[in-house]
C-alpha positions as a printed Julia matrix, in Angstrom:
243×3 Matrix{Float64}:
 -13.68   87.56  -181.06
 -15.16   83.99  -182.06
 -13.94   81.11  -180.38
 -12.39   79.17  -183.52
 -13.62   75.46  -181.55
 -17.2    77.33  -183.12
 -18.13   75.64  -186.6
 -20.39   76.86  -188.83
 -22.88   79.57  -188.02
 -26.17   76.97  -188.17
 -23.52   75.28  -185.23
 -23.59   78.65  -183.52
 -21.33   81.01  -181.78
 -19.58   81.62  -178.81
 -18.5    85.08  -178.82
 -16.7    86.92  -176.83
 -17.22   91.11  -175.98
 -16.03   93.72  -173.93
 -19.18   94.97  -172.19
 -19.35   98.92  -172.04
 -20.11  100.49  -169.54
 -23.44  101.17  -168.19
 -25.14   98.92  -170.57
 -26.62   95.65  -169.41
 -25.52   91.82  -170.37
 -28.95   91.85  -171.83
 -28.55   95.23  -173.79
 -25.45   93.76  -175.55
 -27.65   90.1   -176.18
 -30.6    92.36  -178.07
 -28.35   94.39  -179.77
 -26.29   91.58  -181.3
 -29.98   89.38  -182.03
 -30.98   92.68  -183.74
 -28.33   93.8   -185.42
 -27.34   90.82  -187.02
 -30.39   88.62  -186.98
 -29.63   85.96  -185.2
 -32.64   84.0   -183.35
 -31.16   81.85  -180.74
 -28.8    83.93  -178.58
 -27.47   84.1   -175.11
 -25.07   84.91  -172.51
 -23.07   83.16  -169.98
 -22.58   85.1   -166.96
 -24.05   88.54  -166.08
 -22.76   92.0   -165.48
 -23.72   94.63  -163.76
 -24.11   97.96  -165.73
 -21.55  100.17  -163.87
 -19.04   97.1   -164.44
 -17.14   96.31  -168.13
 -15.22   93.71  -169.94
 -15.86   90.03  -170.81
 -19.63   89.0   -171.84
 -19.59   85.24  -173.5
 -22.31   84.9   -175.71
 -23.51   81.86  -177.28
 -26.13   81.52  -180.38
 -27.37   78.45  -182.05
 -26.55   74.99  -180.8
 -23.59   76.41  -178.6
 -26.5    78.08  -176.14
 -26.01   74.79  -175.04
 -22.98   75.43  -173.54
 -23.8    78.15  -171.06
 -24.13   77.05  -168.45
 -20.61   75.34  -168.11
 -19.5    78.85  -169.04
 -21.5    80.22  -166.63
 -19.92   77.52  -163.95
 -16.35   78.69  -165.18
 -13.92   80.79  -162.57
 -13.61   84.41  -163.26
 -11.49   86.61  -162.78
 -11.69   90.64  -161.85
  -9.91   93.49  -161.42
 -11.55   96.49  -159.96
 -11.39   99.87  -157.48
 -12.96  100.49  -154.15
 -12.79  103.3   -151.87
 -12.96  103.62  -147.91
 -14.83  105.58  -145.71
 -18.17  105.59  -147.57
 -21.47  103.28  -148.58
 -24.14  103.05  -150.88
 -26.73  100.66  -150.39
 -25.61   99.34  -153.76
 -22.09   98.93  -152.96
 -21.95  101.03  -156.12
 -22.08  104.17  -157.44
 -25.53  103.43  -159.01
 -27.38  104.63  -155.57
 -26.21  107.78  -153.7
 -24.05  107.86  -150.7
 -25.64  107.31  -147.68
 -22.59  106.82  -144.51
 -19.24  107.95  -144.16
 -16.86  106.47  -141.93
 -13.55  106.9   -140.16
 -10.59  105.93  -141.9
  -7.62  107.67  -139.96
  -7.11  104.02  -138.18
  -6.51  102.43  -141.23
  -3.08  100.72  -142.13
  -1.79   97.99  -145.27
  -1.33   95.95  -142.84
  -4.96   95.86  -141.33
  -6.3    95.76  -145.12
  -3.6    92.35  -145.79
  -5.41   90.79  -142.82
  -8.94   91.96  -144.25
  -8.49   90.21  -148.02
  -6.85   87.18  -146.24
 -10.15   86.59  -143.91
 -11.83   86.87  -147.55
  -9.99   84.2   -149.23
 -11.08   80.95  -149.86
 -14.46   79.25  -148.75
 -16.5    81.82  -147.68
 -20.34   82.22  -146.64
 -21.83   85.41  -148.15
 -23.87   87.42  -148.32
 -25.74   88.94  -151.66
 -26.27   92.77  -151.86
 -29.74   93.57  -151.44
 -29.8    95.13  -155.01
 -28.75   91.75  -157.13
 -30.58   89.85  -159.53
 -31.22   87.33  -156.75
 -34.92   86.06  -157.03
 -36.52   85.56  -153.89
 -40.12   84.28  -154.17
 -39.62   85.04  -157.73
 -38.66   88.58  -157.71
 -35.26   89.67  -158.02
 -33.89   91.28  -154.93
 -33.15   94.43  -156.46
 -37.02   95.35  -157.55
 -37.75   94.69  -153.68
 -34.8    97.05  -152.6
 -36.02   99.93  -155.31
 -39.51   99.99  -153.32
 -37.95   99.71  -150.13
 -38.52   96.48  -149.01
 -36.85   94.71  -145.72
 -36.31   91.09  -146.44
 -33.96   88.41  -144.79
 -31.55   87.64  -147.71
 -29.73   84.09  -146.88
 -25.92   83.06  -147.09
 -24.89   81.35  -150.17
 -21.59   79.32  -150.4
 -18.59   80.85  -152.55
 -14.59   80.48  -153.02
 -12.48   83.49  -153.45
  -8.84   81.8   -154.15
  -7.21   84.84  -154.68
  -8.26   88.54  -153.12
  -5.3    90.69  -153.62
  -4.82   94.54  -153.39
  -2.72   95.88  -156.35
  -2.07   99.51  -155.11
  -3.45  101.81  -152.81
  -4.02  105.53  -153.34
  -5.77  106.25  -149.87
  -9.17  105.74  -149.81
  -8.84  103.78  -153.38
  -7.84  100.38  -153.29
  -6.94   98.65  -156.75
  -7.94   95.05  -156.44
  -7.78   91.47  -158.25
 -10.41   88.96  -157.38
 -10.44   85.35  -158.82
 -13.81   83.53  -157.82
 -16.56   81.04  -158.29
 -19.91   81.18  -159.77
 -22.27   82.99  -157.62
 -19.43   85.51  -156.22
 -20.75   88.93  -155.74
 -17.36   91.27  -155.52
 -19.35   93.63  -154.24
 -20.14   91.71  -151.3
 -16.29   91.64  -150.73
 -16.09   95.2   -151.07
 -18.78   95.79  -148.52
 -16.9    92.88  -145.97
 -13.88   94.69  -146.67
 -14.9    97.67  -145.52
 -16.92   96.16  -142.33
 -13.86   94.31  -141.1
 -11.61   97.51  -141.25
 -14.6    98.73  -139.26
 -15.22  101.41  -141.76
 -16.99  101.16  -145.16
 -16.31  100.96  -148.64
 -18.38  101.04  -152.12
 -17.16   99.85  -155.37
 -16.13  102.25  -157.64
 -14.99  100.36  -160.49
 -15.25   96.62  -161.38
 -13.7    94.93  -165.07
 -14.16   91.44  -165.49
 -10.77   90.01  -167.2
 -11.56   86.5   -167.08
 -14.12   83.43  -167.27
 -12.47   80.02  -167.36
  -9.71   79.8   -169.7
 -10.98   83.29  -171.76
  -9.45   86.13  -171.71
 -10.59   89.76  -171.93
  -7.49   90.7   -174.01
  -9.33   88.4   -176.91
 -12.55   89.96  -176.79
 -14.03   92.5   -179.66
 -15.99   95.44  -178.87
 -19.75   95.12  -179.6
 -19.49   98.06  -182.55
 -16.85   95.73  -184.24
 -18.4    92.35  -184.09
 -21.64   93.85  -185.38
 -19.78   95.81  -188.64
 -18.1    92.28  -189.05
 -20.86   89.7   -188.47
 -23.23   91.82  -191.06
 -20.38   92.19  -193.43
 -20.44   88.67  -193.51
 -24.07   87.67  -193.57
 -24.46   90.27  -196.39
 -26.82   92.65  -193.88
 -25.75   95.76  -196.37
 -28.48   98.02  -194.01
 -26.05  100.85  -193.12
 -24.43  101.32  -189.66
 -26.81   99.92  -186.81
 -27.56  101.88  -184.05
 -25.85  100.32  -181.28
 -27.35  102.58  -178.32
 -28.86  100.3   -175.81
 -32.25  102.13  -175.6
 -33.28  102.33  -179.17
 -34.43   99.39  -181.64
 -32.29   98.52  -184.84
């Protein structure tokens, strides 16, 4: 989808796409600049690759705009699962505790999300796009770095479980900038005194847009060259190869 508040194209874009998963925020922001020409193009609020759904982008004069995008709530829905970590917090590194879970009731989790909710001090995961002494965290963590990661400031008004199929939890997370659900997830798990990863993560939401009005990237492209004229065949939209 395009945001109809966008004029012309020499005004620029905001668009908004369903990430896939696996790919990164800036896979979908080359593929789009590639596939459809455009020259001044960016996005407003990454994702991690193992996570999907909403990716604003913004091209032209609206690139302007990012960063109150980027400021905007979001929203999540996602899936965790007790009794085991990663030092990820994802599935993107292998396991590497397991934990007791036998203890475990709904109860103790309500109490967990509720300590969660509201103005919190947290955490990042040691593999996040953090920059510390400008490197991001997670190029430290691949070569096995130790380094003292500091507290940032965040509000979590809502953290509420959805259903529970012991040791998945189904969660819904609304946020501020500069929330790392993970971090939750890994909280969650240490006040339950247990652990937990993140299995899957969606991102519904970012200020008043919705995933249910965002295009997938293969449709946007077919459309967007359709209407420039690009008559070039179908792109290849794999994130690893060039257009």
């Amino acid at each position: 989808m395009i945001d109809e508040s966008a004029a012309s194209p020499d005004e620029g874009e905001v668009i908004l796409l369903n990430k896939p998963l696996t790919w990164t925020s800036f896979d979908a922001v080359n593929k789009i600049k590639r596939a459809c020409r455009i020259k001044k193009i960016g996005h407003a609020g990454t994702l991690d690759p193992l996570a999907t759904g909403l990716l604003i982008l913004c091209t032209g004069k609206k690139t302007k705009e990012i960063d109150t995008y980027q400021g905007a709530e979001k929203e999540y829905t996602g899936k965790l699962v007790l009794g085991k970590t990663t030092p990820s917090i994802d599935l993107e590194t292998p396991f590497e505790g397991e934990y007791p879970t036998d203890h475990i009731t709904l109860d103790l989790m309500q109490a967990a999300v509720a300590k969660l909710t509201g103005e919190l001090s947290q955490y990042p995961p040691i593999y996040s796009a953090v920059k510390m002494g400008g490197e991001r965290l997670y190029k430290k963590a691949r070569r096995g770095e130790v380094v003292e990661i500091k507290p940032r400031s965040v509000s979590v008004p809502v953290f509420e479980i959805d259903a529970v199929n012991f040791p998945e939890v189904s969660f819904r997370i609304v946020c501020s900038k500069g929330t790392y659900i993970r971090s939750l997830v890994r909280d969650f798990g240490m006040l339950l005194e247990s652990g937990a990863y993140m299995s899957e993560l969606c991102r519904t939401r970012i200020g008043t847009y919705w995933l249910k009005d965002a295009e997938e990237i293969e449709d946007y492209v077919k459309r967007k060259r359709l209407e420039l004229n690009l008559d070039l065949g179908k792109p290849n939209l794999n994130p690893e190869s060039e257009i």
